[in-house]
N, C-alpha and C positions, 0 to 999 in steps of 0.2 A: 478535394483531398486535404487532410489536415496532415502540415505537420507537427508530429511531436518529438520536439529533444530531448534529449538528457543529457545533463552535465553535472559537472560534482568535480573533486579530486582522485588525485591518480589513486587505486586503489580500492574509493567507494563505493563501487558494487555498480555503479551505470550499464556496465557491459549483460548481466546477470537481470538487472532494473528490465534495460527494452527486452529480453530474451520472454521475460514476463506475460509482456503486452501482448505477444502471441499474432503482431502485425506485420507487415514487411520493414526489413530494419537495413537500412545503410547503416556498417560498421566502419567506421575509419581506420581504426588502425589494423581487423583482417587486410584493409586494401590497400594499404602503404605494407604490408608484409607480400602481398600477390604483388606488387610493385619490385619489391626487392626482389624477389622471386622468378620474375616472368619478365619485367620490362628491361630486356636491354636498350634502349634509348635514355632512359634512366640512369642505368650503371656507364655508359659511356660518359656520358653528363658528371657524374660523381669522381670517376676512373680519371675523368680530367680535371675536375677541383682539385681533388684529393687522392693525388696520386701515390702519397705516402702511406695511405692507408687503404684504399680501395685496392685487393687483388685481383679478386677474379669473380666469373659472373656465377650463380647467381650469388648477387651481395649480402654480405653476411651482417649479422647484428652486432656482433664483436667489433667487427674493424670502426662501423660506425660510433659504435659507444669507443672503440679507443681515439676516434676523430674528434668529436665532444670534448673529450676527457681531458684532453691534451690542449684544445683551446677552445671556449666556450664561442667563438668565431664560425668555428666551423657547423654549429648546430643552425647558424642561418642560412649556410651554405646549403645543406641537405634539406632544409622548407623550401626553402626557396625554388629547388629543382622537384621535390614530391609534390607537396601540397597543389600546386595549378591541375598533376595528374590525378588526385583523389577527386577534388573538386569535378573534374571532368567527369569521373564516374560519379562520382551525387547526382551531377544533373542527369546522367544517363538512367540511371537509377529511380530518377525522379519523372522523368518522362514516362519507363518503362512499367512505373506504377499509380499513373497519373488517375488512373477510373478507382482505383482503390480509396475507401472510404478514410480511412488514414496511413500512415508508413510513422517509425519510428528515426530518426537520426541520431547516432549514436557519435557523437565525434567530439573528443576532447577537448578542440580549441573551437570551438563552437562559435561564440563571441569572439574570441579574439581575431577568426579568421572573419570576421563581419559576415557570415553565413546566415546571421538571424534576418527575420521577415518579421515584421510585424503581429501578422496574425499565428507566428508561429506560438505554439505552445509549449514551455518551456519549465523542465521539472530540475530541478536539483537535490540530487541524490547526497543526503547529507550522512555523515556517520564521525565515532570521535574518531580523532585519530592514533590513540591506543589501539583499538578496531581494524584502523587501516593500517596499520603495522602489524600488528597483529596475522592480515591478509596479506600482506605482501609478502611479508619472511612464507610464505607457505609457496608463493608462486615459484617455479622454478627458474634459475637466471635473474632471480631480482638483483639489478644495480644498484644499489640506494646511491651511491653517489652523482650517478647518469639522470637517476628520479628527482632529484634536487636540481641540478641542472635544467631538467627538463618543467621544473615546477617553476623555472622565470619566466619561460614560455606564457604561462599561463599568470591569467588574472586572479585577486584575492577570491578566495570560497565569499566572504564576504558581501562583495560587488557580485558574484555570479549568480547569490541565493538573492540579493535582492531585484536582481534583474527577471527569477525568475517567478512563473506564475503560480507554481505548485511546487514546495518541498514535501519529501520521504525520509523520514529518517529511515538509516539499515540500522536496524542491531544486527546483522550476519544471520538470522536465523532467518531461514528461506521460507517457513509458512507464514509467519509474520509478515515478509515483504510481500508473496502471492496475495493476500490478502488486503491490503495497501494500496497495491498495484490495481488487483480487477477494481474498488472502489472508484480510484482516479478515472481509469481505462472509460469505465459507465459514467462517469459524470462529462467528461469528456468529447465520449462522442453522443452525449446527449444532447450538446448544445449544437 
């Protein structure tokens, strides 16, 4: 089974990039929302970091972005307690599609969280970022203040695109990137 990542910056089309591939895809950040969502051992976890901001179950995204917000401390606090239960589902994820000829990973801190393998194959979804402002202001609930916050997290686009093995540029226009994509896709799992 191969895997393939994608990564890029907050905004640049990654999420849309594996939806492409038409493969089985771990999303990270759907599963840190079914996290907030479904896992009470989680929310007790949080309720007791942050009890000034944690109300009630299931966890909301406001109070977390008001935790952030209020001290850039608390955003280790909340990896700290998600991240081991995403990871736990990648591997599950990955087991559970283990005959399959590839799977796509879809997860923002890719490298940071040291999830890369070797033979991983690895795209960076690049776009300007006029572009990715551009897409953001359209999402609905964008924080940009939380987004910068959350963009220390994360290593330079620079370092991420040389790390990786294959960039795409997006211009936002989706037959462009279909197009992009199935070439990669075929070259891909030709080897």
């Amino acid at each position: 089974m191969k895997r393939i990542a994608i990564v890029g910056e907050i905004g640049s089309g990654k999420t849309f990039a594996a939806k492409l591939f038409g493969l089985p895809t771990f999303n990270a950040d759907n599963e840190v929302n079914k996290i907030y969502n479904k896992n009470r051992v989680a929310y007790k976890k949080l309720r007791k970091k942050l009890p000034k901001f944690i109300s009630s179950f299931p966890i909301k995204k406001n109070e977390l972005s008001n935790a952030v917000n209020k001290n850039t401390k608390n955003l280790k606090i909340i990896t700290k307690i998600v991240h081991p239960l995403v990871r736990q589902r990648m591997n599950f994820f990955l087991r559970k599609n283990k005959k399959k000829r590839a799977v796509i990973l879809d997860i923002p801190l890719y490298f940071e969280n040291k999830i890369n393998k070797n033979d991983d194959v690895v795209i960076f979804i690049e776009a300007s970022q006029k572009k990715i402002n551009k897409a953001l202001k359209k999402r609905q609930r964008t924080n940009t203040k939380l987004l910068k916050k959350l963009g220390i997290l994360q290593m330079s686009k620079n370092v991420k695109k040389r790390r990786s093995d294959h960039v795409i540029k997006n211009n936002f226009k989706s037959e462009n990137l279909k197009k992009k994509v199935k070439i990669l896709k075929e070259e891909i799992l030709r080897k």
